[in-house]
N, C-alpha and C positions, 0 to 999 in steps of 0.2 A: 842636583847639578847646577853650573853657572854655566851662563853664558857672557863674552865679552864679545866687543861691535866697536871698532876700531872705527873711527874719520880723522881725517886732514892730511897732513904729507903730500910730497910732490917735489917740484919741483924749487929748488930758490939759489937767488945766487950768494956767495959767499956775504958775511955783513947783512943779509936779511933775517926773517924771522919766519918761522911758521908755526902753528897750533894744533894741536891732536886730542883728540876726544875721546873715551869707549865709554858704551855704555854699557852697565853691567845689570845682568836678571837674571832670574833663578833664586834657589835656596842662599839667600846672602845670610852672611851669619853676622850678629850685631859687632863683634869683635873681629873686624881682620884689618887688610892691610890691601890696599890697589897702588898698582906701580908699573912703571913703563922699564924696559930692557932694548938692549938694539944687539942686532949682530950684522956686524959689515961681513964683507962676500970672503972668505978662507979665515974667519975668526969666531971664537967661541963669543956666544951669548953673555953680551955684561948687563950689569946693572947701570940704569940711568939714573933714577928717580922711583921714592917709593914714600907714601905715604897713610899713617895708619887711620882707621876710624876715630881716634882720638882725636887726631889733627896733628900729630910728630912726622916730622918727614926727616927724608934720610938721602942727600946728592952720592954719586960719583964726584970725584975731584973736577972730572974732563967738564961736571953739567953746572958744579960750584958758581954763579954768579953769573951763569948766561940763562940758564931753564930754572922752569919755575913751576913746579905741580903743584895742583889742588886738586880740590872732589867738592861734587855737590852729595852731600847724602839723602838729601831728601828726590833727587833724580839717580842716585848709586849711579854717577860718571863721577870720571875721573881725568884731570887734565895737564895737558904738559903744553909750557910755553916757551917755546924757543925762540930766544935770540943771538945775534950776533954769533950765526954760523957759520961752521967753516967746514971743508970740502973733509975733512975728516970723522965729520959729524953723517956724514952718509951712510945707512944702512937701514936692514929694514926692521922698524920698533915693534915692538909686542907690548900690548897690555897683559899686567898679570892680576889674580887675584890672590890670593891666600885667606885662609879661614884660619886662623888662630886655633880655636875650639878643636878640631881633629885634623888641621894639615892638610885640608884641601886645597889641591892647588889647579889655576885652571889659565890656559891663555887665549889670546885674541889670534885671530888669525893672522897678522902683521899688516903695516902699509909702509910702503918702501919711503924714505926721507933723501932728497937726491941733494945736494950742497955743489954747485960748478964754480969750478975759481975766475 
């Protein structure tokens, strides 16, 4: 099993920035893939940012040229950097993992990201 441990989020105002971290333990498998998802309050779970043990990352159009994810692998975190947000960027983010090798898939408990105009 994994475990994921979500920090940062809160609150910011519109044109600020904030940072998000999880850290990830357990059975990590050498080949997978860590990535952040958000789901505002009456919408499905989307994808943000996701990127693999290789180093390929993969935006949302909405995250295109404002967020910016990395991972440390030698700490298995993984991180998301937000800029120049906007009040539609609010909901609450989940880290995800994926295992490649058999499709494990495991999430972070979320931390809500609040954007006021």
């Amino acid at each position: 099993q994994v475990q994921l441990v979500e920090s940062g989020g809160g609150l910011v105002q519109a044109g600020g920035s904030l940072s998000l971290s999880c850290a990830v333990s357990g059975s990590i498998g050498s080949i997978n893939a860590m990535g952040w998802y958000r789901q505002a309050a009456g919408k499905r779970r989307e994808l943000v940012a996701t990127i693999t043990s290789g180093g390929i990352t993969r935006y949302a159009d909405s995250a295109k040229g404002r967020f910016t994810i990395s991972r440390d692998n030698a700490k298995n975190t993984v991180y998301l950097q937000m800029n120049s947000l906007k009040p539609e960027d609010t909901a609450v983010y989940y880290c995800n993992y994926l295992h490649y090798t058999n499709g494990y898939n495991a999430w972070g408990q979320g931390t809500q990201v609040t954007v006021s105009s």
